[in-house]
C-alpha positions as CSV (number, residue, x, y, z in Angstrom):
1,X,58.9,86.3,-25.6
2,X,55.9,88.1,-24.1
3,X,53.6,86.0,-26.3
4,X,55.1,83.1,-25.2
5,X,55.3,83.6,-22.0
6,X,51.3,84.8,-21.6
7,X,50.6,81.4,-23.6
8,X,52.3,79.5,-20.9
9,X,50.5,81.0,-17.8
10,X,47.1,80.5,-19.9
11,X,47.8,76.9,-20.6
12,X,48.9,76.4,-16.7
13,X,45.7,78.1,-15.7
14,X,43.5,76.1,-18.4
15,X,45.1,72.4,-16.5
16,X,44.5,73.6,-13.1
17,X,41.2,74.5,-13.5
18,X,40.8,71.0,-14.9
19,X,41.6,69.1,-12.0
20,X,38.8,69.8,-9.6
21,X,36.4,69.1,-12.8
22,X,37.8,65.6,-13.1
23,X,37.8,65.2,-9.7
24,X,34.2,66.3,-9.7
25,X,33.6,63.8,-12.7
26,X,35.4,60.8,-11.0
27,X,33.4,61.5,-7.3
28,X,29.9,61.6,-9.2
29,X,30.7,58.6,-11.2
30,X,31.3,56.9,-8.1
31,X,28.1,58.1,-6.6
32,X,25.9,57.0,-9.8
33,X,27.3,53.7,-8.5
34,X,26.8,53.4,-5.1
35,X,23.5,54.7,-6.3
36,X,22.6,51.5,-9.3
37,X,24.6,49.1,-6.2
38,X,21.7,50.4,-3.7
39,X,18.7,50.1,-6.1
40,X,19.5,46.8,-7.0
41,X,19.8,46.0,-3.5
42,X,16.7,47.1,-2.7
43,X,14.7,45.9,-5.5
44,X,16.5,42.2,-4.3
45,X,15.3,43.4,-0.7
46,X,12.0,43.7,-2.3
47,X,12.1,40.5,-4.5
48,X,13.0,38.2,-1.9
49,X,10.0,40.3,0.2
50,X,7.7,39.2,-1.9
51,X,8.2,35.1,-2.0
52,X,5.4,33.6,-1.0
53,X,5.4,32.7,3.1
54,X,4.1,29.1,3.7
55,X,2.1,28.9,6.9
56,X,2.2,25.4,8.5
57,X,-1.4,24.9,9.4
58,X,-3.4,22.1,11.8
59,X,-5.4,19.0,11.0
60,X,-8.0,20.8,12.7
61,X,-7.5,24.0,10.7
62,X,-7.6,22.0,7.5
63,X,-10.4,20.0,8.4
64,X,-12.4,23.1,8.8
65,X,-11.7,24.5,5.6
66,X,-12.7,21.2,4.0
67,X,-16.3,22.3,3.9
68,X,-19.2,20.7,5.0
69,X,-18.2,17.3,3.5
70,X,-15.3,16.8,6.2
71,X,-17.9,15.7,8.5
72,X,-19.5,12.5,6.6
73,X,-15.8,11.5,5.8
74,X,-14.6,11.5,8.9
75,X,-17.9,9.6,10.6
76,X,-17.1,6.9,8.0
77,X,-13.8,6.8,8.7
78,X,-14.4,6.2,12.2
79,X,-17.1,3.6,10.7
80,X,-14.1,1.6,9.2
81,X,-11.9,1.9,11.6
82,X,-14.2,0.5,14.0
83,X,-15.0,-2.1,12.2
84,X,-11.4,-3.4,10.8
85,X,-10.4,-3.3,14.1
86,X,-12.9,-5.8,15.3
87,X,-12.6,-8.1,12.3
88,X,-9.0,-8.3,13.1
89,X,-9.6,-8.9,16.7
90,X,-11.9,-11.8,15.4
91,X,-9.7,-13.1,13.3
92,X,-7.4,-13.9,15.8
93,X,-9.2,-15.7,18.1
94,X,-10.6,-18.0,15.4
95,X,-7.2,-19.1,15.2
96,X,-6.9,-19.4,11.1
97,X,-4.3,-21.8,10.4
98,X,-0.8,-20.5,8.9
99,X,0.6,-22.5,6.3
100,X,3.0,-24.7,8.5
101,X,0.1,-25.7,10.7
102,X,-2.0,-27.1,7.1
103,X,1.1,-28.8,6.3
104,X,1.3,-31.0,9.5
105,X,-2.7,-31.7,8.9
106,X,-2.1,-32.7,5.2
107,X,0.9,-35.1,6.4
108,X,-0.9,-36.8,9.2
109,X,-3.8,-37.5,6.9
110,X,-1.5,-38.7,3.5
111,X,0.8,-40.9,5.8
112,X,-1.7,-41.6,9.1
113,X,-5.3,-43.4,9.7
114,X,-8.4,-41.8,10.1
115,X,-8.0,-42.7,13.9
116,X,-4.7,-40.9,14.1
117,X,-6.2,-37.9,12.5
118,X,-9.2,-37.6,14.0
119,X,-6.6,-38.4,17.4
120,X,-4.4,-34.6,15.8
121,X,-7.5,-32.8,15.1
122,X,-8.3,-32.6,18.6
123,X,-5.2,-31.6,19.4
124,X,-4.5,-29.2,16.9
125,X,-6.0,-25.4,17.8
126,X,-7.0,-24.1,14.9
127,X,-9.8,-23.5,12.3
128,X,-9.2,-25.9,9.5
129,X,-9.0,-28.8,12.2
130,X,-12.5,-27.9,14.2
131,X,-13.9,-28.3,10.4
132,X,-12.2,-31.4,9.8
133,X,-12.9,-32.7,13.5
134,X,-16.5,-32.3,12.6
135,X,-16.9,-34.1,9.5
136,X,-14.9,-37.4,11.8
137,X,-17.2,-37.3,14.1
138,X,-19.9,-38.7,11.6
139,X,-17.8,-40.8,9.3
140,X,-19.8,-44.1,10.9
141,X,-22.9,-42.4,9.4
142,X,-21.8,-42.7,5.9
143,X,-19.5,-40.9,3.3
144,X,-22.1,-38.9,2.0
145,X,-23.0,-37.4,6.1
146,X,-19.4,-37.0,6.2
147,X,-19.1,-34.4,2.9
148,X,-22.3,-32.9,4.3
149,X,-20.8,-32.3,7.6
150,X,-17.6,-30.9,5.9
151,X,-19.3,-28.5,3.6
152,X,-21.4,-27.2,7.0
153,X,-18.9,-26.6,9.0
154,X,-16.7,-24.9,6.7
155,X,-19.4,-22.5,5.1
156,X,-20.5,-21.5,8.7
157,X,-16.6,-20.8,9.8
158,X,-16.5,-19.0,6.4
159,X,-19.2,-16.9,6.7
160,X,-18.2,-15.8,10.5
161,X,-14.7,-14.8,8.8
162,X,-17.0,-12.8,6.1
163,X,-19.0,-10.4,8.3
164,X,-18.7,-7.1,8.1
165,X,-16.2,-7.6,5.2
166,X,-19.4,-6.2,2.9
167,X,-19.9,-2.9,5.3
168,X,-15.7,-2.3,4.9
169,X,-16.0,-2.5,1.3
170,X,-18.9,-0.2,0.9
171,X,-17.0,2.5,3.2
172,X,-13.6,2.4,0.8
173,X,-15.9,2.8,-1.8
174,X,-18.2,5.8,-0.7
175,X,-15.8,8.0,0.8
176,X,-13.6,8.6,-2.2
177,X,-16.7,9.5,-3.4
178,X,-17.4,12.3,-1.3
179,X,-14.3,13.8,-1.6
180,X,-15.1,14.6,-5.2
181,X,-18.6,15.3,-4.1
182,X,-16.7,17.8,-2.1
183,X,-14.7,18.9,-5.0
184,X,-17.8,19.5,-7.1
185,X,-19.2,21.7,-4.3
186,X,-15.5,23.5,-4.1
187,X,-15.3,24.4,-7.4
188,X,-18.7,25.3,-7.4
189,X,-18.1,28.1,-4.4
190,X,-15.2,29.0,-6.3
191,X,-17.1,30.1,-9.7
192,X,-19.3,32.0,-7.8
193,X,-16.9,34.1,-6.1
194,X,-15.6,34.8,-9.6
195,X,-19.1,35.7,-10.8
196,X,-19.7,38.0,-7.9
197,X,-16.5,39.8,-8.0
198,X,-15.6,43.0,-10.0
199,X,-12.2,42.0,-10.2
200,X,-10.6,38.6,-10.6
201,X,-7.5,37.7,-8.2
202,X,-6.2,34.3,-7.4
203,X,-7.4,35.2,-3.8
204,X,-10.9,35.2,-4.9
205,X,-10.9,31.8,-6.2
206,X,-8.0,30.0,-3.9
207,X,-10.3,29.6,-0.6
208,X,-13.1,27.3,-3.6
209,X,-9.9,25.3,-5.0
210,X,-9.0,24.6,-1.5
211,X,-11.7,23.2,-0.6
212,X,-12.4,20.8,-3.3
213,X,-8.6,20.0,-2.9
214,X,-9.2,19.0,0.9
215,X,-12.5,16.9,0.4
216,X,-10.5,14.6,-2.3
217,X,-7.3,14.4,-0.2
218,X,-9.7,13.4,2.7
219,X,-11.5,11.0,0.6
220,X,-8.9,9.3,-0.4
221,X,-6.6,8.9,2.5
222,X,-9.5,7.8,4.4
223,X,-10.1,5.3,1.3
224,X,-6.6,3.5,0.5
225,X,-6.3,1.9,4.1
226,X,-10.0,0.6,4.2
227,X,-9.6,-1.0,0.7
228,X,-6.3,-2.7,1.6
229,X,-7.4,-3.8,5.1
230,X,-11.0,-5.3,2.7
231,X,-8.4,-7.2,0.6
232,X,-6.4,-8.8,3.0
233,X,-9.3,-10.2,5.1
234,X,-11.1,-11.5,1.4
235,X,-7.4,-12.9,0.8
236,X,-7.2,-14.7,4.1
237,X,-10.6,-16.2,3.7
238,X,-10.1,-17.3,0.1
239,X,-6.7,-19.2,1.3
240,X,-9.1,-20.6,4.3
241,X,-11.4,-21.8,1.6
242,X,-8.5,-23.5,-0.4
243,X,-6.7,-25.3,2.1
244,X,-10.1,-26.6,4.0
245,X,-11.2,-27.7,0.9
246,X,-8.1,-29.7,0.1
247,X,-8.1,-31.1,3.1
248,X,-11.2,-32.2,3.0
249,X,-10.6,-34.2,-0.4
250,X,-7.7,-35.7,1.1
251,X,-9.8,-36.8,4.1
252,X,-12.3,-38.2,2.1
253,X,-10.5,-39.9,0.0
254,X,-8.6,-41.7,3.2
255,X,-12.3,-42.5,4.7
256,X,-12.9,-44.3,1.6
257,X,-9.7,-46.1,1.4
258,X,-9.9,-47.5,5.0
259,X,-13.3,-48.5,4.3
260,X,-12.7,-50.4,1.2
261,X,-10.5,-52.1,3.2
262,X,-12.1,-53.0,6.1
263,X,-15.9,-53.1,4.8
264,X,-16.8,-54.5,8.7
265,X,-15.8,-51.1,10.3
């Protein structure tokens, strides 16, 4: 009985001894954890530190670290500007003829006299009937004075339309061409910082690439609107050409006809 009893009190002693040790066990486990939970925290904390911060940044700022090459790009921006501007103001005040305005003058000439349309021509204020106006006003001088008189006027009305169209060309085309100029001179800066440093970072080389990036950018957003302003002056004067010289046929052709029939006049 003795035996037995000892070996009970040794086995109560052995299972209370054991609790605080699991107790320990369970409170350390739970600090290991909160421990892993606050490292991986942090090292978020630290990841989401280290995205990269975008920094909104002036024309004037980027203009400046364009380079040298900026500065011709933006004088022949100005250049085209300057000059789109006025062909656009001219082109308004020569009054070109839309095409319901050439319609009327090729239905008065199919269906009218060459009294009546000399009679609209004077009327009508626009560009394609001043041409036509001045090719009536020597129809008593022959056919031949009259084509002369046609082909006169409208290559002098023509050529006022084409002024300055040459200099807006040549700007659309030399400005995209310094932008690369100034992407040659970018890359350029940038392999020389790499040659001069002991170690290579993207730092070294980003302020080069940067650069050369701005100048073509520049280039060509300074290029784009001179070449489509170029086009649709050319395009206006080609459908000027057109439509004066079919009009001119037609006229001619009606001189002729009224002549044939009255040979006296």
């Amino acid at each position: 009985m003795k035996i037995k009893t000892l070996t009970i009190l040794f086995l109560i002693l052995l299972s209370l001894n054991s609790i605080p040790l699991t107790a320990q066990s369970s409170n350390s486990d739970a600090g290991s954890k909160e421990a892993v939970e606050n490292a991986l925290d942090q090292s978020a904390g630290v990841e989401e530190n280290n995205e990269p911060v975008r920094i909104k940044q002036s024309l004037y700022t980027l203009f400046r670290k364009g380079g040298p090459f900026m500065w011709p790009i933006l004088l022949f921006a100005a250049i085209s500007a300057g000059f789109i501007i006025e062909r656009g103001i001219t082109f308004r005040r020569m009054k070109i003829p839309g095409r319901e305005a050439i319609d009327d003058l090729e239905k008065n000439i199919e269906k009218g006299t060459v009294s009546s349309v000399e009679t609209f021509c004077s009327s009508a204020d626009n560009l394609a009937a001043s041409v036509l106006l001045n090719g009536l006003k020597h129809r008593k001088s022959g056919i031949e004075r009259v084509e002369k008189s046609l082909s006169v006027a409208g290559s002098a009305k023509v050529a006022t339309m084409e002024r300055g169209l040459n200099v807006i060309s040549a700007l659309g085309n030399l400005t995209p061409m310094l932008g690369f100029l100034g992407t040659v001179s970018g890359m350029i800066s940038a392999f020389a910082d790499i040659a001069a440093a002991d170690q290579v970072n993207a730092k070294i080389v980003a302020g080069g690439i940067e650069e050369a990036l701005l100048t073509t950018a520049a280039g060509l957003v300074v290029a784009i609107p001179t070449l489509l302003a170029y086009n649709f002056f050319c395009h206006r004067v080609d459908i000027f050409v057109s439509d004066t010289e079919r009009l001119s046929g037609l006229l001619i052709e009606k001189i002729i006809e009224e002549t044939d029939e009255n040979p006296q006049k």
